[in-house]
N, C-alpha and C positions, 0 to 999 in steps of 0.2 A: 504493500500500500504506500502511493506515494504520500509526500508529507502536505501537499495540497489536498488530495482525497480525506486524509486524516482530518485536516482542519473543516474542510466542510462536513465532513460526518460530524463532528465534535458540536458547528454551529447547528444543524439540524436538531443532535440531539439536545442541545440548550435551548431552542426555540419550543421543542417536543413540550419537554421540561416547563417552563414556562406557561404553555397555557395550561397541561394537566395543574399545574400547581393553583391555579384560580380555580378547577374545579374542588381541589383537596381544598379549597379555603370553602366553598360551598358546602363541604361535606361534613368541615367543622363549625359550620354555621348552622346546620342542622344536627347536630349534636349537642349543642351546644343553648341553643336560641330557647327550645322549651321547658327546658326541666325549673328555671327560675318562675315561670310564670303558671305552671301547672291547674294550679289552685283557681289562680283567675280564669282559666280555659275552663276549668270545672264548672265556674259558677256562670260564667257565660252560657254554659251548654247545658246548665239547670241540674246537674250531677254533683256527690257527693266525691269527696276526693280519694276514697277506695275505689274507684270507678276506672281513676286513673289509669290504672295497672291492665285494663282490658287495651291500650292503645300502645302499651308495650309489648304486651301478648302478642297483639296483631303483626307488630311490626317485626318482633322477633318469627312467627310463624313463616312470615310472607319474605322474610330476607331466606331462611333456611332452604322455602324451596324454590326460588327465584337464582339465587347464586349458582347452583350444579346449572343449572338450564341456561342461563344468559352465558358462564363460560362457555357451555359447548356449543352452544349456535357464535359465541364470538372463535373457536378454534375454527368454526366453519366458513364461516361466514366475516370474519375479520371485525379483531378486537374496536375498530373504531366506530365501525355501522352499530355493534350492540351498546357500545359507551354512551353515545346518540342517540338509540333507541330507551337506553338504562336510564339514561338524563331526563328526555319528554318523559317515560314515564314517573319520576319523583316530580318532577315540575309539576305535573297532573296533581296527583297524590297532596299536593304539597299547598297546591292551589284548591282543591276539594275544603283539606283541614282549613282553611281559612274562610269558606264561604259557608261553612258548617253551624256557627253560631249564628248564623241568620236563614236557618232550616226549618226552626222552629222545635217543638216534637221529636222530629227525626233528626236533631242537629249529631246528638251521640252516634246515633249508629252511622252517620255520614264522616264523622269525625276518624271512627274505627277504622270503615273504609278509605279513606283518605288515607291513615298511617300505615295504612299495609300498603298501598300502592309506594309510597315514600319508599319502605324498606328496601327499593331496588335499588339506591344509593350504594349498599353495601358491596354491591359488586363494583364499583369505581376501581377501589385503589389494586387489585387486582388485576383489572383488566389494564390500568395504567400501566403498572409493571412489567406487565405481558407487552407492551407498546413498546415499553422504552428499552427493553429486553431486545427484541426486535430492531432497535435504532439504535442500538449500544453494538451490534455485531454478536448478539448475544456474552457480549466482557461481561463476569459476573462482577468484577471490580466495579465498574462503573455503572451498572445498572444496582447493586446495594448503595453507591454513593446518592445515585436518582433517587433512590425510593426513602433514604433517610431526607432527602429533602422534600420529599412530596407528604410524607408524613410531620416535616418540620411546618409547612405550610396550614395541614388539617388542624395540629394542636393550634396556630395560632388564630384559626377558624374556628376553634370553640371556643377560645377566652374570648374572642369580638363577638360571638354570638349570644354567649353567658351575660358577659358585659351588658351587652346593648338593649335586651330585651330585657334584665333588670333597672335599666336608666329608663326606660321609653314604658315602660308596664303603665306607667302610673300617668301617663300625658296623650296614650291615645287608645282609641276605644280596641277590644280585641282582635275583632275583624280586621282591621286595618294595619295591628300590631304584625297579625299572623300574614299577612301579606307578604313582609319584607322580605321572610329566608323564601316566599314562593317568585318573587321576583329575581331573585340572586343565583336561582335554581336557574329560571328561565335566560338569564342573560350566558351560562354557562353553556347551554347550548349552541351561540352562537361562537364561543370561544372555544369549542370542541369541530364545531363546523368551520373555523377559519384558523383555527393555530395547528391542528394533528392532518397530518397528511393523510389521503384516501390507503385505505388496504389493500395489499396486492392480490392478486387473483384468488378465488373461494378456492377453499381445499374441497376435494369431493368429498362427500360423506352424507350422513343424515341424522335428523334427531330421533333418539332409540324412546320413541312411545311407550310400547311396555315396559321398560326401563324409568320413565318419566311417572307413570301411574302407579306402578310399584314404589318410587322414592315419595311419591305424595301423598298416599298412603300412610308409609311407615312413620313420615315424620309429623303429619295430623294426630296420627294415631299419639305417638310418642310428645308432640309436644300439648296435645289435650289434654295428655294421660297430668301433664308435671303444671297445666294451666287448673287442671280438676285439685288435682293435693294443695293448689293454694286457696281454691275455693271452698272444696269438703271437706280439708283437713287429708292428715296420713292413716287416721284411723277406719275411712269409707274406702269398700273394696273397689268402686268403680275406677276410679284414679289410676290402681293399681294393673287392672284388667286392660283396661285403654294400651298400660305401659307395655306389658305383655306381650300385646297382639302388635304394638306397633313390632318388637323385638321379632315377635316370628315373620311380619312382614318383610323385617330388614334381612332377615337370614332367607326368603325367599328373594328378594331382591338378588341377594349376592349370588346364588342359586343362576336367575335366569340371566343374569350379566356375563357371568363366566360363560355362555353358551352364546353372545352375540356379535359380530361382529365391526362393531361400531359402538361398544356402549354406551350410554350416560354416566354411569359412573364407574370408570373405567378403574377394577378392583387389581390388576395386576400392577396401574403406575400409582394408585394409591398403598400397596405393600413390598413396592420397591425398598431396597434395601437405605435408599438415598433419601425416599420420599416420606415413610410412615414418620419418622423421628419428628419430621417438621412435622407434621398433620397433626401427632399428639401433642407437639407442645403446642399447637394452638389450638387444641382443644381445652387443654389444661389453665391456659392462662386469657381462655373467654372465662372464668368462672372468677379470678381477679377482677377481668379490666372490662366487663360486664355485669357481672354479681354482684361485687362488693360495693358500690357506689353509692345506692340508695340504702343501705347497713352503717356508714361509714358518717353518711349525712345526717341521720335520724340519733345515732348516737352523740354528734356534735352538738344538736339542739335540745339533748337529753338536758332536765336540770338536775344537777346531782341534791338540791337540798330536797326536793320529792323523790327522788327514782334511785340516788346514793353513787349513780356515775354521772357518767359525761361530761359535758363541758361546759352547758348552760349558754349558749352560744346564740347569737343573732343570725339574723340571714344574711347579715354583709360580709360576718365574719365565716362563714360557713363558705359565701362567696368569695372571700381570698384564701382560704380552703380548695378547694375548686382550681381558682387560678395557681395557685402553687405547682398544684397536679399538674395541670397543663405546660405550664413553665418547664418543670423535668423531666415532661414525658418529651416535651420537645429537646431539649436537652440531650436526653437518650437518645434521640433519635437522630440530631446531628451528631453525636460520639459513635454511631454506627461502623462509618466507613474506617476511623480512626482506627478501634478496637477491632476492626474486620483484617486493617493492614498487619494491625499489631498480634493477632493472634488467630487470626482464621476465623472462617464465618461462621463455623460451627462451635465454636471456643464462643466469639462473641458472644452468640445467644445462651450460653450453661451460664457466662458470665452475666446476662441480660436477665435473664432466669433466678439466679442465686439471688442477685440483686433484691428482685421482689420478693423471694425467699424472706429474704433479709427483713425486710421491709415492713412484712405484714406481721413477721417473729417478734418483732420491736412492738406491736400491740399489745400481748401479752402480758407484761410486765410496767408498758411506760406507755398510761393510757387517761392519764388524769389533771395534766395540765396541756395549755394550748401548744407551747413550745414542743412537745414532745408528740404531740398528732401534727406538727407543720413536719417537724425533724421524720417521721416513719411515712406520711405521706411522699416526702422529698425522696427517700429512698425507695420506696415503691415506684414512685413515679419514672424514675432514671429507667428501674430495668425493664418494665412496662413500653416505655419509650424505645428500646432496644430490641424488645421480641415484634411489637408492631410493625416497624419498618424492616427486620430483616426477615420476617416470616415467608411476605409474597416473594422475595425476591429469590430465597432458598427454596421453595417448592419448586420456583419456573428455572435454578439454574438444574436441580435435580428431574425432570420432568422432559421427555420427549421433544422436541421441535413440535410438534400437531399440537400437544396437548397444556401446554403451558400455559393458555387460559384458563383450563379446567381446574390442574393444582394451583394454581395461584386464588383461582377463587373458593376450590375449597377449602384454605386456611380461614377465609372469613367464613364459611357453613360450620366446620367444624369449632372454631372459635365460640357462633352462635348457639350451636344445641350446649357448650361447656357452660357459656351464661347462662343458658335456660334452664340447665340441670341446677347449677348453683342457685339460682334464684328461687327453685321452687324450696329448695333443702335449708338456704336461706330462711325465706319466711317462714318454715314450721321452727325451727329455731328461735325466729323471734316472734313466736306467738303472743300475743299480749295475758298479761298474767294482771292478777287485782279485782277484789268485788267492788260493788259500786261506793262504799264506803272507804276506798283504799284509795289517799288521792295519786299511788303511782298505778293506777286502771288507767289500762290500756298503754301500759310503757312494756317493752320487752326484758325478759330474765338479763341481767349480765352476762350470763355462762351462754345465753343465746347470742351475743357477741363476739364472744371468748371462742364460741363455736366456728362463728365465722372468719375470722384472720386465724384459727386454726387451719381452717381447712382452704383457705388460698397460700398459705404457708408452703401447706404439705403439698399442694400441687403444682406451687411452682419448683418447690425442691427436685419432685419428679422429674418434670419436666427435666432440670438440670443435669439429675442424675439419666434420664433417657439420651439425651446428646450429648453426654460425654462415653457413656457407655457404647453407642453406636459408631465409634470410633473408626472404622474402616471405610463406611459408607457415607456419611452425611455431607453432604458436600461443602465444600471450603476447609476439610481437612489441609 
């Protein structure tokens, strides 16, 4: 290659860069923009604020089975057409939620469906990586440098989202409010259609139907089953049944996959020697950097002179709570390429891994004044920041030339069913304890706490201990 070739591939892949990076600002604007104002969307839409939790469901449900499916029509059909298709449809989604409080009646279930349509966001960073992957000559150097930057981008899209919609809650009605991340959404389209170049010719192939009804199935079944234990409790057999039948579903799934040839979820480069290692740690650390958040929140505004912990905390301070997170995670995430040169991509993430090990271990013991939840938050945050941004980039350097869409996106699917497990296991942990005479009714046990930074502890340890133990395989060895 000569050193002019060189240079214009370099500016290509900077310009690539560059607008994917406006979309990851979109992606952290919508992560970012609703959880401050929750409450107000509640009362706008005439619901109580347990209600909440159905527009998480939704969006967790609808990312899970959207992600396998838009990878493999984007391995088909090229990552940019589906990026573009992934866009219009949250722009949609996103524009729904906002005209929802003026539905009437039907504003909630308008609202539900509006945030599942959003959930197709989730496949972005993914598919980006699979771009840049592509426009990098496949260098896995340089394409982990892109993706710590395109994730450096997303964190600082959710502190301006977090931010903004905390400033603006209180000075414009909600509709209007909700508008802004659906505008932001929309102008991202245009900077997807004028800054990524067109896809090179479709690969042949097709989308594996039975394959697609079988995955949608299992994971209805499966995430009904962990939506039902929040609502029946763990002691109703229904929950349990749901869970079951999604599991034998999934083992039919693997069944009629191994016999197609084109799957959807292609089970030989998911238990590649190179691939599974990543797929579990992102399985393992959605149950962190998706679980814990709302455990994490609800104990900071805990007052300890009724309840005996927490921190008695406001919402602003909860609010640079929040931002701290995001500050480290971005952090983590430009230290990527650094720790990548310094030790290997596969070292990186045990060391990315340990970190939030570390991090969430530091609860246990030093969980009662504000300095020491900024101090364990800070160090979660870093290696949090670290497993995000090298996750997609390890599955696509580990993963076939065809299929690089499909591993990269499913770190985010597998990511999402780890939050969804932790989250249901979460709430029965913090089930509210107290008669109505006890003024900490309706506060959660401690040990229901203790439970949870126990158990993102122990699964980010895993996690650690899985990539360092897969030692001959993971790639960046």
């Amino acid at each position: 290659m000569t050193r002019a070739t060189a240079q214009a591939r370099a500016q290509t892949l900077f310009a690539v860069v560059g607008a994917l990076s406006v979309v990851e600002v979109a992606s952290g604007v919508l992560q970012g923009f609703y959880t401050p104002v929750f409450s107000d969307v509640a009362r706008a839409l005439g619901i109580g604020d347990g209600d909440v939790n159905w527009f998480e469901a939704a969006q967790l449900v609808a990312s899970a089975l959207l992600v396998p499916v838009l990878a493999r029509l984007a391995d088909l059909h090229g990552h940019r057409r589906v990026l573009l298709a992934s866009t219009a449809v949250t722009a949609l989604g996103t524009w729904v939620m906002a005209v929802a409080p003026a539905t009437g009646p039907a504003g909630f279930a308008v609202f539900v469906a509006g945030s599942a349509l959003q959930g197709a966001y989730v496949v972005w960073l993914p598919l980006e990586v699979a771009i840049v992957h592509r426009r990098a000559a496949a260098d896995d150097h340089r394409t982990r440098r892109a993706a710590g930057v395109l994730v450096a981008f997303l964190q600082l899209g959710v502190l301006a989202g977090a931010l903004s919609s905390g400033a603006l809650v209180t000075v414009l009605p909600v509709p209007v409010l909700l508008a802004l991340p659906a505008l932001v959404v929309t102008v991202c389209l245009a900077v997807v259609w004028w800054g990524v170049e067109p896809d090179a010719v479709r690969v042949p192939g097709r989308l594996d139907l039975p394959g697609l009804g079988l995955l949608t199935t299992a994971l209805l079944l499966v995430m009904g089953g962990l939506v039902a234990v929040r609502v029946l409790g763990p002691g109703s057999a229904l929950p349990w049944l749901l869970v079951l039948a999604g599991l034998a579903a999934g083992w039919l799934l693997v069944r009629v996959e191994a016999r197609q040839p084109e799957p959807l979820l292609d089970v030989p480069v998911l238990t590649a020697p190179g691939q599974w290692p990543v797929q579990a740690t992102a399985f393992l650390s959605g149950m962190s950097v998706l679980g814990a958040q709302i455990p994490l929140s609800t104990f900071a505004r805990a007052d300890p002179a009724v309840t005996g912990y927490g921190l008695g905390a406001s919402a602003s301070f909860v609010s640079v709570l929040i931002g701290l997170y995001v500050l480290t995670l971005l952090t983590g995430a430009l230290l990527l390429p650094v720790l990548s040169r310094w030790l290997g991509g596969r070292r990186a993430m045990a060391a990315g891994a340990a970190t939030v090990a570390v991090g969430y271990a530091l609860w246990l013991p030093f969980h009662d004044t504000a300095a020491q939840a900024l101090t364990n938050m800070a160090v979660a945050g870093v290696g949090s920041g670290l497993l995000v941004a090298a996750l997609p980039a390890a599955a696509v350097a580990a993963a076939p030339a065809d299929r690089t869409g499909f591993a990269a996106g499913m770190t985010n699917s597998t990511k999402t069913v780890g939050g969804a497990i932790a989250s249901a296991v979460f709430a029965v942990s913090l089930a509210s304890t107290g008669g109505i005479d006890d003024p900490a009714a309706g506060s959660a046990p401690l040990s229901g706490y203790l439970a949870v930074w126990s158990v993102c502890a122990a699964a980010a340890a895993l996690a650690a201990v899985i990539l360092l133990s897969a030692r001959p395989a993971v790639p960046g060895h």
